[in-house]
PyMOL Python script that loads the backbone (N, CA, C, O; Angstrom):
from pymol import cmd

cmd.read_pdbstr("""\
ATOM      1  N   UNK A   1    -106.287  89.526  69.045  1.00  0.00           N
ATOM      2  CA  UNK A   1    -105.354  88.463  68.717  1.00  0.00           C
ATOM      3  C   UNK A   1    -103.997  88.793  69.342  1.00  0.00           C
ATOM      4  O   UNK A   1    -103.470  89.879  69.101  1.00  0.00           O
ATOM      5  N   UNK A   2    -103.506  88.030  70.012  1.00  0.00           N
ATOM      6  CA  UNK A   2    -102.139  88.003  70.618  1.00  0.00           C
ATOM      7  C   UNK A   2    -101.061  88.046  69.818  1.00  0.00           C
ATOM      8  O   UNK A   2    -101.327  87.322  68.858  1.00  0.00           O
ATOM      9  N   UNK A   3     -99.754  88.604  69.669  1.00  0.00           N
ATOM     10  CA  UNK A   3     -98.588  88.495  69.146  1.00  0.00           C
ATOM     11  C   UNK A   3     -98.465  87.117  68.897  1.00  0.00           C
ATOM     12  O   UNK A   3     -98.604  86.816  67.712  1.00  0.00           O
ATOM     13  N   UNK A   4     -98.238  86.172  69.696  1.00  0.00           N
ATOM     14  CA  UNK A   4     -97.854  84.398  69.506  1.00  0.00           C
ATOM     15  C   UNK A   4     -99.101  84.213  68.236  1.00  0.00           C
ATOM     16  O   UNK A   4     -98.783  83.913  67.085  1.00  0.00           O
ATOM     17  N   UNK A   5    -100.267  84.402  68.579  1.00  0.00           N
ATOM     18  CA  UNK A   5    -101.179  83.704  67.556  1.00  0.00           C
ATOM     19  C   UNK A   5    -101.146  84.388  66.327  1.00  0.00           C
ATOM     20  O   UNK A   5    -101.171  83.617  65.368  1.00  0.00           O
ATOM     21  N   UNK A   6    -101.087  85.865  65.974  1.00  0.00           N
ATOM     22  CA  UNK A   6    -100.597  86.761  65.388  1.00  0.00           C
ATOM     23  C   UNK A   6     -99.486  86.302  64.422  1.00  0.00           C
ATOM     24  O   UNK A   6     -99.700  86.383  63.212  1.00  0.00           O
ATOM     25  N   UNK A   7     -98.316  85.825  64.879  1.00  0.00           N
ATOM     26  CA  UNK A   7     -97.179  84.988  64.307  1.00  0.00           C
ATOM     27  C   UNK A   7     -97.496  83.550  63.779  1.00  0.00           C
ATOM     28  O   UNK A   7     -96.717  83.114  62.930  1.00  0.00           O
ATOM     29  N   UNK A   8     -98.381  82.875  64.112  1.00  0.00           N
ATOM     30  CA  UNK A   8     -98.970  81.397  64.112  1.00  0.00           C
ATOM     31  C   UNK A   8     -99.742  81.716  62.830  1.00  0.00           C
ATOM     32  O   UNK A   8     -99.795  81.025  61.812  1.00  0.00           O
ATOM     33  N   UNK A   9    -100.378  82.984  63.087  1.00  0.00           N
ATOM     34  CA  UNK A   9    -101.285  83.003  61.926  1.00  0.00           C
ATOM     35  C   UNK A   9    -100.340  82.948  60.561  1.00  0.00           C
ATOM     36  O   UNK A   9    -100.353  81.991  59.788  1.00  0.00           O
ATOM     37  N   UNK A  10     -99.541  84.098  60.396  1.00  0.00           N
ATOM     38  CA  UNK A  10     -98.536  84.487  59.640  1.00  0.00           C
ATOM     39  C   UNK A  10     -97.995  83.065  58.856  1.00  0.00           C
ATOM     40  O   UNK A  10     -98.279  82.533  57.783  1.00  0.00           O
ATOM     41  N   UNK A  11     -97.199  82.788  59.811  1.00  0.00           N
ATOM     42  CA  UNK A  11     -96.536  81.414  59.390  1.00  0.00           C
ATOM     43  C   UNK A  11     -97.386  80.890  58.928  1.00  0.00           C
ATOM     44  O   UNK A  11     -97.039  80.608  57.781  1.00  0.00           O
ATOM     45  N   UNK A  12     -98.690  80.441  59.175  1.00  0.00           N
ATOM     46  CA  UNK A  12     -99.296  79.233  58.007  1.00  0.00           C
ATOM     47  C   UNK A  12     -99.850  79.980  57.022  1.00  0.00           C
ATOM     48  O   UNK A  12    -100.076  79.292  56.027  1.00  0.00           O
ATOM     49  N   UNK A  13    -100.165  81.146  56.904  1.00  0.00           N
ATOM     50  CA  UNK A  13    -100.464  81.821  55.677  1.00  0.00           C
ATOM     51  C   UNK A  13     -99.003  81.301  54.450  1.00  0.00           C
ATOM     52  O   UNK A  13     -99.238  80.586  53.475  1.00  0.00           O
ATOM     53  N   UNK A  14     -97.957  81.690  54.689  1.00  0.00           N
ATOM     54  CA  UNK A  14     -96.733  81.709  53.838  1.00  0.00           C
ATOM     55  C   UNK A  14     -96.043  80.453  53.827  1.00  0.00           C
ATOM     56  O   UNK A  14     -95.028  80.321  53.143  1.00  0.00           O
ATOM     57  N   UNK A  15     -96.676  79.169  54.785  1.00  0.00           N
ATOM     58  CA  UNK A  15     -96.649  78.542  54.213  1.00  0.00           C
ATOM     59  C   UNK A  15     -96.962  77.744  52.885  1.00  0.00           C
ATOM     60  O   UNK A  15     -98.077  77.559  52.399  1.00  0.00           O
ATOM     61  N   UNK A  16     -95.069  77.071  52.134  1.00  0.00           N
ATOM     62  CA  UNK A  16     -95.382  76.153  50.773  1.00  0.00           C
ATOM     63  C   UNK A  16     -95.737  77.819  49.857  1.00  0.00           C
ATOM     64  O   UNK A  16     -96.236  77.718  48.737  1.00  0.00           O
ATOM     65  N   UNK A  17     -95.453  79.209  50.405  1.00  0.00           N
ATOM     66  CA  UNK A  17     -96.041  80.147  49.221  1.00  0.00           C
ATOM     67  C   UNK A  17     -94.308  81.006  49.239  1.00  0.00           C
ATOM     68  O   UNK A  17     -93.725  81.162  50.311  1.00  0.00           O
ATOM     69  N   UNK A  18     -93.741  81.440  48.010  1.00  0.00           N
ATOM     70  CA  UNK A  18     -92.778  82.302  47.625  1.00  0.00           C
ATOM     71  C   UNK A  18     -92.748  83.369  48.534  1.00  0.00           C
ATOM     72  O   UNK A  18     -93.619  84.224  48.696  1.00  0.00           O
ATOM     73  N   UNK A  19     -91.576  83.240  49.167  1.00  0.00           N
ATOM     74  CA  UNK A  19     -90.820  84.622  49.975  1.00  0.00           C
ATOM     75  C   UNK A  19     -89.734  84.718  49.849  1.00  0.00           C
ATOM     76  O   UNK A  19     -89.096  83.870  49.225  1.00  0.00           O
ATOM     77  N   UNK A  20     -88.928  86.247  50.644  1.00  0.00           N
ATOM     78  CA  UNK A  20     -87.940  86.353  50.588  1.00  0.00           C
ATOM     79  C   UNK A  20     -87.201  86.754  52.126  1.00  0.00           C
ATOM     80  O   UNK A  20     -87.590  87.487  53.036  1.00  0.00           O
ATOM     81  N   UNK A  21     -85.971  85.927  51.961  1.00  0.00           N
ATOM     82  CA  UNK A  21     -85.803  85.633  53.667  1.00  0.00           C
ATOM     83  C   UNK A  21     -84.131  86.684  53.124  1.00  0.00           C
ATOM     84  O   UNK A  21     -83.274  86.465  52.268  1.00  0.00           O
ATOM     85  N   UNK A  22     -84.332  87.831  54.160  1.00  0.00           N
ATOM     86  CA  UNK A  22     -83.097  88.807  54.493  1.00  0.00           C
ATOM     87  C   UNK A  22     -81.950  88.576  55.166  1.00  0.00           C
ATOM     88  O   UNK A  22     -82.080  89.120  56.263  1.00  0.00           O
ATOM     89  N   UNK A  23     -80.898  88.057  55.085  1.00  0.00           N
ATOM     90  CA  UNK A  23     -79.741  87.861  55.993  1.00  0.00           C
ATOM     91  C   UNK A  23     -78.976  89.096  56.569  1.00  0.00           C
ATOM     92  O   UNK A  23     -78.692  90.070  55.872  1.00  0.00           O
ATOM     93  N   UNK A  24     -78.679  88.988  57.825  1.00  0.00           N
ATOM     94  CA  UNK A  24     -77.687  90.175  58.455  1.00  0.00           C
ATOM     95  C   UNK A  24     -76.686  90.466  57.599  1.00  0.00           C
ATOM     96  O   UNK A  24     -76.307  91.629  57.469  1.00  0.00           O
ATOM     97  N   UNK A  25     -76.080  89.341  56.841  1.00  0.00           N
ATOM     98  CA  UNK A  25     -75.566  90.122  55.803  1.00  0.00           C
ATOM     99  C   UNK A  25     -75.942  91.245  54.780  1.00  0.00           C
ATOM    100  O   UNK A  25     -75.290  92.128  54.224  1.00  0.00           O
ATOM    101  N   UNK A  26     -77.159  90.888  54.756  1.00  0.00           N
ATOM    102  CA  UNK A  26     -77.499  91.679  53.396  1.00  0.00           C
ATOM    103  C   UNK A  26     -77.767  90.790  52.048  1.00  0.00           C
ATOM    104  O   UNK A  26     -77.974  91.249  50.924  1.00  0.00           O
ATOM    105  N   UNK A  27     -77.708  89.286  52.457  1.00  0.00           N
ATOM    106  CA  UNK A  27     -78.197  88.599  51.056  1.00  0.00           C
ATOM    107  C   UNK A  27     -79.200  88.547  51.185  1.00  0.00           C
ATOM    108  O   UNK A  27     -79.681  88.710  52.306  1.00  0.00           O
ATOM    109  N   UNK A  28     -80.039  88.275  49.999  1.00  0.00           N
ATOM    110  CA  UNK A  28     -81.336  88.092  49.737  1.00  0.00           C
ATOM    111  C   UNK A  28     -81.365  86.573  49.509  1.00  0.00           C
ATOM    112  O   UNK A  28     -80.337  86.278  48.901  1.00  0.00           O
ATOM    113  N   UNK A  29     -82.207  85.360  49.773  1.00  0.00           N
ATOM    114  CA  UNK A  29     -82.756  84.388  49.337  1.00  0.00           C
ATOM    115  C   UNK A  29     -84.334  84.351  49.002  1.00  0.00           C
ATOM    116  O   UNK A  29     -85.006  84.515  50.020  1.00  0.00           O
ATOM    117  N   UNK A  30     -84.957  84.206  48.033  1.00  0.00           N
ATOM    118  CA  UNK A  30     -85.599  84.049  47.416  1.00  0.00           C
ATOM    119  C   UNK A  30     -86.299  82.382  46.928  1.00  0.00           C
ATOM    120  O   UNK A  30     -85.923  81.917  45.852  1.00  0.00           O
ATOM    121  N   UNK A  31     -86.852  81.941  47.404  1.00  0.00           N
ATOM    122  CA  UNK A  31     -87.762  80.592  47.200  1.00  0.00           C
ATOM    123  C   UNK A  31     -89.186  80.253  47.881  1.00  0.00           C
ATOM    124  O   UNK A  31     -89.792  81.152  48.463  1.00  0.00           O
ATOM    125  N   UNK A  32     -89.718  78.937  47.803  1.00  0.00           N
ATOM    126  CA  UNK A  32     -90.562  78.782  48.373  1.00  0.00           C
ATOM    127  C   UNK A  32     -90.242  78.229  49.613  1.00  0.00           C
ATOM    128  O   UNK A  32     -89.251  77.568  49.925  1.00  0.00           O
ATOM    129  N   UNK A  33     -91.448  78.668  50.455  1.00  0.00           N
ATOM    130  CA  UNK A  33     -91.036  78.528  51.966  1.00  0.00           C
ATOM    131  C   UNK A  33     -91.670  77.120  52.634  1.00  0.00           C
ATOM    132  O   UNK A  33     -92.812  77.139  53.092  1.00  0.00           O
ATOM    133  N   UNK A  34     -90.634  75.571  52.663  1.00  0.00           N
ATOM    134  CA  UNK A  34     -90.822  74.495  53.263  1.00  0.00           C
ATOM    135  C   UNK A  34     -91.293  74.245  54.395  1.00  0.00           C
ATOM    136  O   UNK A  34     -92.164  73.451  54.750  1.00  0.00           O
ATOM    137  N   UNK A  35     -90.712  74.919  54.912  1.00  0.00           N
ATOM    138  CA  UNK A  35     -90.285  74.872  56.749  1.00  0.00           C
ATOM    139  C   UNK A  35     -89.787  75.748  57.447  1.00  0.00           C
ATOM    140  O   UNK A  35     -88.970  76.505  56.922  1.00  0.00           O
ATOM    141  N   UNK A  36     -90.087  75.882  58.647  1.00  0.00           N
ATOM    142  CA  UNK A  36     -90.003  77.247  59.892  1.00  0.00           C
ATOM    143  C   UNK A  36     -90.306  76.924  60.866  1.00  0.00           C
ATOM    144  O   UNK A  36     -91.447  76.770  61.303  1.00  0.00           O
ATOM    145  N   UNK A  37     -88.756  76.683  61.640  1.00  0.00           N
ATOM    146  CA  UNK A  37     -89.178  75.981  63.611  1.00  0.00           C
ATOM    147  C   UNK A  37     -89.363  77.509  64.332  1.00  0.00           C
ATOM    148  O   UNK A  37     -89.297  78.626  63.821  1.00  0.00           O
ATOM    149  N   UNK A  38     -89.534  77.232  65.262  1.00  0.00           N
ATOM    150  CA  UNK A  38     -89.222  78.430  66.607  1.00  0.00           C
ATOM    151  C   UNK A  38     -88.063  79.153  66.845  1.00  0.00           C
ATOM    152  O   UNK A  38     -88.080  80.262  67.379  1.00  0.00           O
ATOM    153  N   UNK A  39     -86.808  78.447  66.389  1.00  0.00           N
ATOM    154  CA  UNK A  39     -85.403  79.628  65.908  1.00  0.00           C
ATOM    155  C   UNK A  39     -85.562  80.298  64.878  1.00  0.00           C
ATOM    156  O   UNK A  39     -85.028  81.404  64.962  1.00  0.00           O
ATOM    157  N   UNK A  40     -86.063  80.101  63.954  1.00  0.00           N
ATOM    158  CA  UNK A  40     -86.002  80.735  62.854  1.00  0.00           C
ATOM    159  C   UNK A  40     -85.439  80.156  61.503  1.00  0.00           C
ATOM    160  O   UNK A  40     -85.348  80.577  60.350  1.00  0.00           O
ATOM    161  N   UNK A  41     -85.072  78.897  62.225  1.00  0.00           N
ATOM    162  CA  UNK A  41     -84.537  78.359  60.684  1.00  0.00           C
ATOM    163  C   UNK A  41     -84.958  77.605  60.238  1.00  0.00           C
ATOM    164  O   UNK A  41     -85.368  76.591  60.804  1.00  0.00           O
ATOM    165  N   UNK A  42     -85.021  77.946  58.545  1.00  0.00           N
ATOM    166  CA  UNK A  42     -85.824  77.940  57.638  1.00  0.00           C
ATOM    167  C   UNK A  42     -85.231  76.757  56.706  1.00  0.00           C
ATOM    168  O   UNK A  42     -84.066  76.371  56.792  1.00  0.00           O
ATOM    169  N   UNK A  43     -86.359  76.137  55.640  1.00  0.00           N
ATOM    170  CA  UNK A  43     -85.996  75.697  54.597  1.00  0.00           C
ATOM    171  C   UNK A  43     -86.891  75.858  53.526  1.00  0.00           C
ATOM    172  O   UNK A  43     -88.032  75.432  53.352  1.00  0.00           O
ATOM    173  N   UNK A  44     -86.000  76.697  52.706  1.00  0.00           N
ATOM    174  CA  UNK A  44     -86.429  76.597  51.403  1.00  0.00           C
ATOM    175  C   UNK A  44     -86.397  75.650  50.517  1.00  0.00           C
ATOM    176  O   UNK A  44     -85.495  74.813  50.567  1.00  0.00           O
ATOM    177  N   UNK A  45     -87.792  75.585  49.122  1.00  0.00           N
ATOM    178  CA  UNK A  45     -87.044  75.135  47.935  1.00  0.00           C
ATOM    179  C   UNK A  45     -87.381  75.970  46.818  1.00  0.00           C
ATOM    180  O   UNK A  45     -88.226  76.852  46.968  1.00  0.00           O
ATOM    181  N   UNK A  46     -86.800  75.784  45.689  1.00  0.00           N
ATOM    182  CA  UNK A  46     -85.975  76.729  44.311  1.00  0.00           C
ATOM    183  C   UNK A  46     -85.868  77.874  44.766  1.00  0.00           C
ATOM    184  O   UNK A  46     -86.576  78.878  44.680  1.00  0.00           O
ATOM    185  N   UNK A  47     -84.576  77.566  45.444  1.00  0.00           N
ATOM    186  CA  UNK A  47     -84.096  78.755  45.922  1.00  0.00           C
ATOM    187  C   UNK A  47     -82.956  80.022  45.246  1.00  0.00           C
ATOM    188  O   UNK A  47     -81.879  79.952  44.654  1.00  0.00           O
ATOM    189  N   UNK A  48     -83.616  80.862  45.580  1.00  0.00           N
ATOM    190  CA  UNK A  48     -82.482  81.731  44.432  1.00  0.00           C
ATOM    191  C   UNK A  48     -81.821  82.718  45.107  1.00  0.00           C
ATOM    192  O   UNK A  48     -82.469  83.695  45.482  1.00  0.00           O
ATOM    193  N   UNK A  49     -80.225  82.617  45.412  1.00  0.00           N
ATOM    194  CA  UNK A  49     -79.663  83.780  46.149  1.00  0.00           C
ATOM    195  C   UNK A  49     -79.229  84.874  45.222  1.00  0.00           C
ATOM    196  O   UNK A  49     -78.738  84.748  44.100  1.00  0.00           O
ATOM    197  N   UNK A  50     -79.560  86.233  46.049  1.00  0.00           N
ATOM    198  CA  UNK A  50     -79.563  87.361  45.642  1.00  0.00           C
ATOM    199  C   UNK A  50     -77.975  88.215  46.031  1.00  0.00           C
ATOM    200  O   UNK A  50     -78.001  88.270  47.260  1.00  0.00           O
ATOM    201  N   UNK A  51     -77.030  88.691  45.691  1.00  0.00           N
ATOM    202  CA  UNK A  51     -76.251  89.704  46.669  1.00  0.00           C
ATOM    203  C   UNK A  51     -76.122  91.255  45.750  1.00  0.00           C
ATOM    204  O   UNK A  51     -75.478  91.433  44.716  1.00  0.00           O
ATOM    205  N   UNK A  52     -76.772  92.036  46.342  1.00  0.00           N
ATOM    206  CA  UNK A  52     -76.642  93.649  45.925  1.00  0.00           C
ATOM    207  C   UNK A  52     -77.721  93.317  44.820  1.00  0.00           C
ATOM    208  O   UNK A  52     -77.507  93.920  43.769  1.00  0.00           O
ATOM    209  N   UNK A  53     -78.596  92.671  44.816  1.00  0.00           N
ATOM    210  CA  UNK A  53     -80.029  92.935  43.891  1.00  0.00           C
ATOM    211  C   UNK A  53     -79.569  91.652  42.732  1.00  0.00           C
ATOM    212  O   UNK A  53     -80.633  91.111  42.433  1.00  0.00           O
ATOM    213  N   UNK A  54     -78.725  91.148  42.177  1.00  0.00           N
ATOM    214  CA  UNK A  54     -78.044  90.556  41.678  1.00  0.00           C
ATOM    215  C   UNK A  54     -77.803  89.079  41.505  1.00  0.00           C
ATOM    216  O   UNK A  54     -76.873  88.520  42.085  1.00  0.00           O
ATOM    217  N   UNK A  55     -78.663  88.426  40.685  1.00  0.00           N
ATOM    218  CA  UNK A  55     -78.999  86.704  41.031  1.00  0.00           C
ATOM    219  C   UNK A  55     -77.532  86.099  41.030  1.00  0.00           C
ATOM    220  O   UNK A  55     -76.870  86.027  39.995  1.00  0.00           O
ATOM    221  N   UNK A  56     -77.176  85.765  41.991  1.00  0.00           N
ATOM    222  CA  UNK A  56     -75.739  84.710  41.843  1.00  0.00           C
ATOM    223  C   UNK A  56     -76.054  83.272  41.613  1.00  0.00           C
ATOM    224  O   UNK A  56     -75.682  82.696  40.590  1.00  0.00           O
ATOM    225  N   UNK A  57     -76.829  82.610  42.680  1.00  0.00           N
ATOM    226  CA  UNK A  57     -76.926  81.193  42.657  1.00  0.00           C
ATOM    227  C   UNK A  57     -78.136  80.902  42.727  1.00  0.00           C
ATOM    228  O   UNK A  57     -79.052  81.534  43.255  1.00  0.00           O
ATOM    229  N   UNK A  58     -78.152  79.214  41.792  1.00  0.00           N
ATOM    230  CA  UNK A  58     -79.806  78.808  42.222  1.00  0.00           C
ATOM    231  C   UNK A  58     -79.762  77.208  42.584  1.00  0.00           C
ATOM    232  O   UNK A  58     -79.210  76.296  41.969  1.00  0.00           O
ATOM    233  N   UNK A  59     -80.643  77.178  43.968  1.00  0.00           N
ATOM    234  CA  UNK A  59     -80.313  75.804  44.422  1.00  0.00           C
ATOM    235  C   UNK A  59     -81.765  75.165  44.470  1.00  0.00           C
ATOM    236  O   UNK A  59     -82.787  75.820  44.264  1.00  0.00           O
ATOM    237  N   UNK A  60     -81.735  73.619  44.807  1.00  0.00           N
ATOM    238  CA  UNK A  60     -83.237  73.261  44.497  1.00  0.00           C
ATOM    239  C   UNK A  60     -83.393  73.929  46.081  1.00  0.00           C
ATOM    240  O   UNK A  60     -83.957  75.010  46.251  1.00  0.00           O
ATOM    241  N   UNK A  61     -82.742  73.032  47.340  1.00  0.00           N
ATOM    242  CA  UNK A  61     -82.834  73.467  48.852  1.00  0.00           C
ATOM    243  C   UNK A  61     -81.712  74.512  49.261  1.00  0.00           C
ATOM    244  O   UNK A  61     -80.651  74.904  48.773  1.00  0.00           O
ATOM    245  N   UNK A  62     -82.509  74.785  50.458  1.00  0.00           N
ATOM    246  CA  UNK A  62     -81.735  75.445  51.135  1.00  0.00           C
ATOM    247  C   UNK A  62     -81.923  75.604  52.226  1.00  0.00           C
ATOM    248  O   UNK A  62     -83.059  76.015  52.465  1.00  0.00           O
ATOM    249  N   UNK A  63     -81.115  75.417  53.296  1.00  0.00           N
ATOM    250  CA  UNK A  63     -81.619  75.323  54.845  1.00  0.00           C
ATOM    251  C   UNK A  63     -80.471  76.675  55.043  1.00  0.00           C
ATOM    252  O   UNK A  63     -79.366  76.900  54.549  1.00  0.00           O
ATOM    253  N   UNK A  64     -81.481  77.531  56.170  1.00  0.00           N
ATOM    254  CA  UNK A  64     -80.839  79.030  56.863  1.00  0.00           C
ATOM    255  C   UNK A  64     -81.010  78.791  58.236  1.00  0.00           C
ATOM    256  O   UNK A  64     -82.082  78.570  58.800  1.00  0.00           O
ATOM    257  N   UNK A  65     -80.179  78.832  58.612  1.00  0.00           N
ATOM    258  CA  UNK A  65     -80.141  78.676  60.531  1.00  0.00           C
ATOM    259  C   UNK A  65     -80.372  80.364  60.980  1.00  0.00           C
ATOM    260  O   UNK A  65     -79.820  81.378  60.554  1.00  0.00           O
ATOM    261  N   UNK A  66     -81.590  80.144  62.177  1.00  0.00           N
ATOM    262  CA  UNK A  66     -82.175  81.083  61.876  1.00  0.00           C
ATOM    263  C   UNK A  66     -81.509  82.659  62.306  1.00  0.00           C
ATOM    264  O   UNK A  66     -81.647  83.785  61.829  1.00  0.00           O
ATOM    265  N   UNK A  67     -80.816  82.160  63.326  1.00  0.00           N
ATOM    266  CA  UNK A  67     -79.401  83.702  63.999  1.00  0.00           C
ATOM    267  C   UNK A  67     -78.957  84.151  62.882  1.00  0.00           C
ATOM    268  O   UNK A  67     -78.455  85.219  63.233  1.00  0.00           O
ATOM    269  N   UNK A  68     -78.746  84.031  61.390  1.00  0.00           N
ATOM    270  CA  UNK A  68     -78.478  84.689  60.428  1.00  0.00           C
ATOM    271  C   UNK A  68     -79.958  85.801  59.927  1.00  0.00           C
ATOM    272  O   UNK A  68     -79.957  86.987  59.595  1.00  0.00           O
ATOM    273  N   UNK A  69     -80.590  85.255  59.999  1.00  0.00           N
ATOM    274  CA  UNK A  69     -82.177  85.593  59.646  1.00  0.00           C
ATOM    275  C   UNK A  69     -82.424  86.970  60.193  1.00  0.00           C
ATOM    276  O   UNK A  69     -82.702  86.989  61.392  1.00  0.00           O
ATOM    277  N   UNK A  70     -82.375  88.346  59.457  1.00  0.00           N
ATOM    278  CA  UNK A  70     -83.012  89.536  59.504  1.00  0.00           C
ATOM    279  C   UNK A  70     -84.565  89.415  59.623  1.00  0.00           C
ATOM    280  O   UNK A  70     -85.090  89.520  60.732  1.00  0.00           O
ATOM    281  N   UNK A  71     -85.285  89.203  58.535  1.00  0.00           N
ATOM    282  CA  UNK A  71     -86.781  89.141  58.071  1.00  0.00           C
ATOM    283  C   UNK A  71     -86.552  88.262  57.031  1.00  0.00           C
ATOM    284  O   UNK A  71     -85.611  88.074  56.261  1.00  0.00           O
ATOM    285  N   UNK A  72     -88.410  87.419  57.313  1.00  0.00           N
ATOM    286  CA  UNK A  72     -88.722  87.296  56.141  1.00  0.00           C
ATOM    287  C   UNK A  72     -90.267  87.850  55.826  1.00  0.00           C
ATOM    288  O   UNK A  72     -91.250  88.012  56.549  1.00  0.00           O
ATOM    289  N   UNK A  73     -89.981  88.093  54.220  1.00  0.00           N
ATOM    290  CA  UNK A  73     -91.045  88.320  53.303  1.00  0.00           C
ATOM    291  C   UNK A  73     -91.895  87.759  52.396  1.00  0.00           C
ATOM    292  O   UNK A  73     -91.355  87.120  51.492  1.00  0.00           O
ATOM    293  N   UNK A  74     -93.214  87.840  52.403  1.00  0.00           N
ATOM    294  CA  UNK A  74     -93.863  87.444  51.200  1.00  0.00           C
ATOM    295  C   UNK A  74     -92.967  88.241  50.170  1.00  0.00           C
ATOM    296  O   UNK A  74     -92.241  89.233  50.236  1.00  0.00           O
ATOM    297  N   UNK A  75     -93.415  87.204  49.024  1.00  0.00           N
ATOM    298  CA  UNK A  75     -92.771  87.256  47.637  1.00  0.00           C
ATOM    299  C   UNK A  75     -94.125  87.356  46.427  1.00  0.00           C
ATOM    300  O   UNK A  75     -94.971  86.466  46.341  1.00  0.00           O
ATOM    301  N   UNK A  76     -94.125  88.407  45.688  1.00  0.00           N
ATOM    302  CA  UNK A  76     -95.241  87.808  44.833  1.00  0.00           C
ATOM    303  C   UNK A  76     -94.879  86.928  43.286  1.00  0.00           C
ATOM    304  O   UNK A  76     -94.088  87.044  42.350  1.00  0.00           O
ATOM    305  N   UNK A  77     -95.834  86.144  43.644  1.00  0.00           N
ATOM    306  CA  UNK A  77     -95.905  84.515  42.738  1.00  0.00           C
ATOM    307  C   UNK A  77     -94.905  85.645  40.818  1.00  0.00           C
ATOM    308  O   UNK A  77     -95.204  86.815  40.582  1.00  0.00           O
ATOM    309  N   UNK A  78     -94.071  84.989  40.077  1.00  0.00           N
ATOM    310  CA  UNK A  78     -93.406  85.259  39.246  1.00  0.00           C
ATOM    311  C   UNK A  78     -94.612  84.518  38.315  1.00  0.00           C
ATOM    312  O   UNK A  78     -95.096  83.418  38.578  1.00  0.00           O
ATOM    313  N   UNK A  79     -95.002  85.412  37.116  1.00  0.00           N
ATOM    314  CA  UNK A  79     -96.195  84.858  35.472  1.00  0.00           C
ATOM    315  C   UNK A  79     -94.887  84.148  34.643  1.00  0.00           C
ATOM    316  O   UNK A  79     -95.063  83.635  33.538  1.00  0.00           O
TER     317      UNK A  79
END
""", "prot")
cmd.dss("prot")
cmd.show_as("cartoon", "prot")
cmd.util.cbc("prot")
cmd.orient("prot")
């Protein structure tokens, strides 16, 4: 399997499923994962920002343009 399909795969796995997307800053966002073009930017929904481990804000959306974008992560589903 190639890197491109490799990534193709990825992406529709986590699609519509809870992750967590890393900013060069260092924030954490936390939601489910809507949408993901070829830059990298993303849209979440119930989204929950994180700074220093630390829930600050919770939004229904959230769109991240993706040049901010460190990684993102699967999240496992919250009981």
């Amino acid at each position: 399997m190639s890197r491109k399909e490799a990534l193709s795969s990825f992406i529709q796995q986590i699609h519509q499923r809870p992750v967590v997307v890393k900013l060069n800053s260092g924030v954490d966002y936390r939601g489910v994962l809507a949408c993901l073009d070829g830059y990298m930017n993303i849209a979440l929904e119930q989204t929950e920002e994180y700074v220093n481990g630390q829930l600050k804000n919770k939004f229904g959306d959230a769109f991240i343009r993706g040049n901010n974008v460190l990684y993102i992560s699967t999240q496992k589903r919250r009981i």
